[in-house]
ChimeraX commands (.cxc) that place a marker at each C-alpha (Angstrom):
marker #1 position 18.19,18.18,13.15 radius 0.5
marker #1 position 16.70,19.64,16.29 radius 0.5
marker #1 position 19.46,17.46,18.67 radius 0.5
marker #1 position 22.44,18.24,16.30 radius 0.5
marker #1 position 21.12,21.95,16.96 radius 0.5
marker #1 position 21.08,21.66,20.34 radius 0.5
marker #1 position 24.53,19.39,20.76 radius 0.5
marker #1 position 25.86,22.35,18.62 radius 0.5
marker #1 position 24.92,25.01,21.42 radius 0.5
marker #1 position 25.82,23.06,24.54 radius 0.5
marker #1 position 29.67,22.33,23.35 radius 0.5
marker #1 position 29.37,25.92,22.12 radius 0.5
marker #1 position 28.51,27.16,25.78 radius 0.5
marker #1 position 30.16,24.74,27.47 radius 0.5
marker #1 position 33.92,26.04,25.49 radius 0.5
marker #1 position 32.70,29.43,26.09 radius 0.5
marker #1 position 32.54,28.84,30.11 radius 0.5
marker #1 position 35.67,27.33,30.10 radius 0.5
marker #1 position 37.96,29.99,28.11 radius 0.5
marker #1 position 36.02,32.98,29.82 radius 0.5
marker #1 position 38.55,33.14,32.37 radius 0.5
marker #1 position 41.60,33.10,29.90 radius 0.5
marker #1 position 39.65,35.62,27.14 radius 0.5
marker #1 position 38.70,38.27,30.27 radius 0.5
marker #1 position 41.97,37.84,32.28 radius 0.5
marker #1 position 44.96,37.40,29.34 radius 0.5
marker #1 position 48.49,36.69,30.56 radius 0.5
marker #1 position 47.53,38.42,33.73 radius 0.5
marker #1 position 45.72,35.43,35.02 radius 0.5
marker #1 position 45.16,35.92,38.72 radius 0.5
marker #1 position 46.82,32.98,40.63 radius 0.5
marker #1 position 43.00,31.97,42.88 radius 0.5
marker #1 position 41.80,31.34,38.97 radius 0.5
marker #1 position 44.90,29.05,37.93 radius 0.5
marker #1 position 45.16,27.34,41.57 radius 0.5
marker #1 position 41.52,26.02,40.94 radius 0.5
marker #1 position 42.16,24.97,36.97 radius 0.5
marker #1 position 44.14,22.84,38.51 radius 0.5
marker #1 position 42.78,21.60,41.71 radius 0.5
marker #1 position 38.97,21.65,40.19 radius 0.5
marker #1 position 39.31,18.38,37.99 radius 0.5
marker #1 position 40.73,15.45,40.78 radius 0.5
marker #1 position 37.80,17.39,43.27 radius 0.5
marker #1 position 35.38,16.83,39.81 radius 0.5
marker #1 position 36.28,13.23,39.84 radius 0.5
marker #1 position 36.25,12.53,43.44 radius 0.5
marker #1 position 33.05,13.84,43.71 radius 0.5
marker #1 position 31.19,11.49,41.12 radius 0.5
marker #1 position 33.19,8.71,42.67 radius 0.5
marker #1 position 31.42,9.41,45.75 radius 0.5
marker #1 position 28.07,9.87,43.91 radius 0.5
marker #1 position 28.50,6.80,41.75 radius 0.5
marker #1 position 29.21,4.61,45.21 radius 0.5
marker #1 position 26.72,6.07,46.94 radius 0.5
marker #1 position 24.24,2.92,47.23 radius 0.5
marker #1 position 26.55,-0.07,46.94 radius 0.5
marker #1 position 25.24,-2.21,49.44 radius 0.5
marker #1 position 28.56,-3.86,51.32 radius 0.5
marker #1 position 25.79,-6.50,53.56 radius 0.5
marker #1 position 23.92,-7.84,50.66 radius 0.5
marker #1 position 24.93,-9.98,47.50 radius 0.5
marker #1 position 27.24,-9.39,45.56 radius 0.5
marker #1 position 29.02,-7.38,48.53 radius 0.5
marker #1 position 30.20,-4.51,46.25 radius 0.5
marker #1 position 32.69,-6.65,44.72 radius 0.5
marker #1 position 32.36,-5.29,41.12 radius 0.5
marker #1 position 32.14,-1.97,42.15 radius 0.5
marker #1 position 35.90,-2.66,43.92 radius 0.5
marker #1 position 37.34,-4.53,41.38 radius 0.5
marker #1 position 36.11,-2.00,38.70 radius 0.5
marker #1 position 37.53,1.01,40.14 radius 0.5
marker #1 position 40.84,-1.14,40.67 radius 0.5
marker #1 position 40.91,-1.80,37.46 radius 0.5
marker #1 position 40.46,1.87,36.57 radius 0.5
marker #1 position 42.96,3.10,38.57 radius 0.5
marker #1 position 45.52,0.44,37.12 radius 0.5
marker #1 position 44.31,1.16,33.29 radius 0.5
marker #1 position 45.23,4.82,34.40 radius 0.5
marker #1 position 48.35,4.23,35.62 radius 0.5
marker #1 position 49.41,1.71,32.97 radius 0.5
marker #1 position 47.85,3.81,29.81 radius 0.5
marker #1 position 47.63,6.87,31.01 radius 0.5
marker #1 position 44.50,7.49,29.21 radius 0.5
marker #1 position 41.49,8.83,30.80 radius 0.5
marker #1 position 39.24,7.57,28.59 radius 0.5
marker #1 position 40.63,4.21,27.76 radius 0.5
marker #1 position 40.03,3.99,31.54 radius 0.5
marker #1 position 36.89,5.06,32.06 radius 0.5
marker #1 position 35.70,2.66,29.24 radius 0.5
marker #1 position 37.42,-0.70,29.90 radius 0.5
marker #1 position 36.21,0.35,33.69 radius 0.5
marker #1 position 32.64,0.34,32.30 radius 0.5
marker #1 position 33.23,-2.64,30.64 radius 0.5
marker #1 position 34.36,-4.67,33.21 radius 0.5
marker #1 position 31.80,-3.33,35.52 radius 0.5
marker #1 position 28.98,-4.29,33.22 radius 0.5
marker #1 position 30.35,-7.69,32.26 radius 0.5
marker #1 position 30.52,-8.25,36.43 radius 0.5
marker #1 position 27.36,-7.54,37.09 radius 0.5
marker #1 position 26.05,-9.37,34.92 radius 0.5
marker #1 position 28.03,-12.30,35.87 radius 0.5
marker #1 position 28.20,-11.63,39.84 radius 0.5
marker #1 position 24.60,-10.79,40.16 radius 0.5
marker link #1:1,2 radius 0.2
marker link #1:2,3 radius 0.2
marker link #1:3,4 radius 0.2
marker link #1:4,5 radius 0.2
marker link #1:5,6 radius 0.2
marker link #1:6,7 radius 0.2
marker link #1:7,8 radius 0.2
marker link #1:8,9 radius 0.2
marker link #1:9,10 radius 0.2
marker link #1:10,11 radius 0.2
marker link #1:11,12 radius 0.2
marker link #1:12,13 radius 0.2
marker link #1:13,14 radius 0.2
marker link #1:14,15 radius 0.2
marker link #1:15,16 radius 0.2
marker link #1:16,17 radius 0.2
marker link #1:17,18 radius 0.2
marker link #1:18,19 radius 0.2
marker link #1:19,20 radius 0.2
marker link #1:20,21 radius 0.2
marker link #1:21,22 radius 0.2
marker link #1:22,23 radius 0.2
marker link #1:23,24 radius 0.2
marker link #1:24,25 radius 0.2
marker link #1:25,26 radius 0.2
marker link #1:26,27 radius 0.2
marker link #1:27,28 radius 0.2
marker link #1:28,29 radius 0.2
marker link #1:29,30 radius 0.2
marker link #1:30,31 radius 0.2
marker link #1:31,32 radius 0.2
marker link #1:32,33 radius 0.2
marker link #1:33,34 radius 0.2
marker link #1:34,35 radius 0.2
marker link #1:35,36 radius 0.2
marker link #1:36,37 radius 0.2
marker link #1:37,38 radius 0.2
marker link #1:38,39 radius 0.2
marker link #1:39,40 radius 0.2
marker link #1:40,41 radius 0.2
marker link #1:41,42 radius 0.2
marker link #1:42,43 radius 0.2
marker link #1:43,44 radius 0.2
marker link #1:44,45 radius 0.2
marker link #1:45,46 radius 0.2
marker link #1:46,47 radius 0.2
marker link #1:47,48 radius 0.2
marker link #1:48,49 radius 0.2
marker link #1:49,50 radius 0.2
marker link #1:50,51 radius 0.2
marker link #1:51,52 radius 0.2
marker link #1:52,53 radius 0.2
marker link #1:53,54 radius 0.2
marker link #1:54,55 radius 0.2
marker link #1:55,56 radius 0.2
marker link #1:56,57 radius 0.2
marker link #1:57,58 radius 0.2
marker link #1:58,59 radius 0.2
marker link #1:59,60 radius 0.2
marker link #1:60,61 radius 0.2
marker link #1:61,62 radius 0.2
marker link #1:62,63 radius 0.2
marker link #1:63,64 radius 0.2
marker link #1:64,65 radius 0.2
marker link #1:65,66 radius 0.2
marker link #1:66,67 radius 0.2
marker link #1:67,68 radius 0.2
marker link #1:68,69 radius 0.2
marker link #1:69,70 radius 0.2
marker link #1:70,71 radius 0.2
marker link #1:71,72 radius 0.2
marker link #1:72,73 radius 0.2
marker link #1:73,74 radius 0.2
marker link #1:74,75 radius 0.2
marker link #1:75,76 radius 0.2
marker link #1:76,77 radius 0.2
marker link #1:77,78 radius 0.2
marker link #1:78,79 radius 0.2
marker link #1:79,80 radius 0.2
marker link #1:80,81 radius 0.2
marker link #1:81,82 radius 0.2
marker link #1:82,83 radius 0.2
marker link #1:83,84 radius 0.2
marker link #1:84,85 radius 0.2
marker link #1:85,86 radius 0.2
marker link #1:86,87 radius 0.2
marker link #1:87,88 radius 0.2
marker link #1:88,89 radius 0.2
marker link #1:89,90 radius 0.2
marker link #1:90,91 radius 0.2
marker link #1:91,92 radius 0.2
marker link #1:92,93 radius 0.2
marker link #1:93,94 radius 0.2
marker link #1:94,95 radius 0.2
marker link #1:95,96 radius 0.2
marker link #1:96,97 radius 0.2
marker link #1:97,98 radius 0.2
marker link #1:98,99 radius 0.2
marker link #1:99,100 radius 0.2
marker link #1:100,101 radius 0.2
marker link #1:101,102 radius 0.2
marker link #1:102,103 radius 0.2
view
């Protein structure tokens, strides 16, 4: 009960922080606030990107090769599907399955 609880506050806060902006500002949106709702997100993503490839060893076995051909197939998934999450997953997916083959 305690975790449904506390799931129940963070998606509570977490919708909260992210229609402040529109509930304070309205129509009259200022253009700073829009410009980074839409630049925010691809920064977001680049960002863990960088954080998740962080300590991918290119001189030692298995030479970040399922790290590569993970976030290939990502970014193909995306562009074929056009589904951020269908990408993400079958990206997990094949990452796991290649480590656990490659390594």
């Amino acid at each position: 009960m305690k975790a449904a609880i506390l799931i129940g506050v963070m998606a509570v806060a977490t919708m909260l922080l992210r229609f402040l902006p529109f509930i304070v500002f309205g129509k009259d949106t200022p253009g700073y606030i829009s410009y980074l709702g839409r630049v925010l997100p691809q920064a977001i993503i680049g960002l863990l990107v960088i954080y998740c490839l962080r300590d991918v060893s290119l001189l030692e076995q298995p030479y970040g090769v399922p790290e590569l051909i993970a976030g290939a197939f990502v970014v193909v998934m995306q562009a074929w599907k056009r589904n951020a999450v269908v990408s993400i997953l079958t990206g997990t997916v094949v990452y796991m399955l290649l480590i656990r083959v490659l390594a």
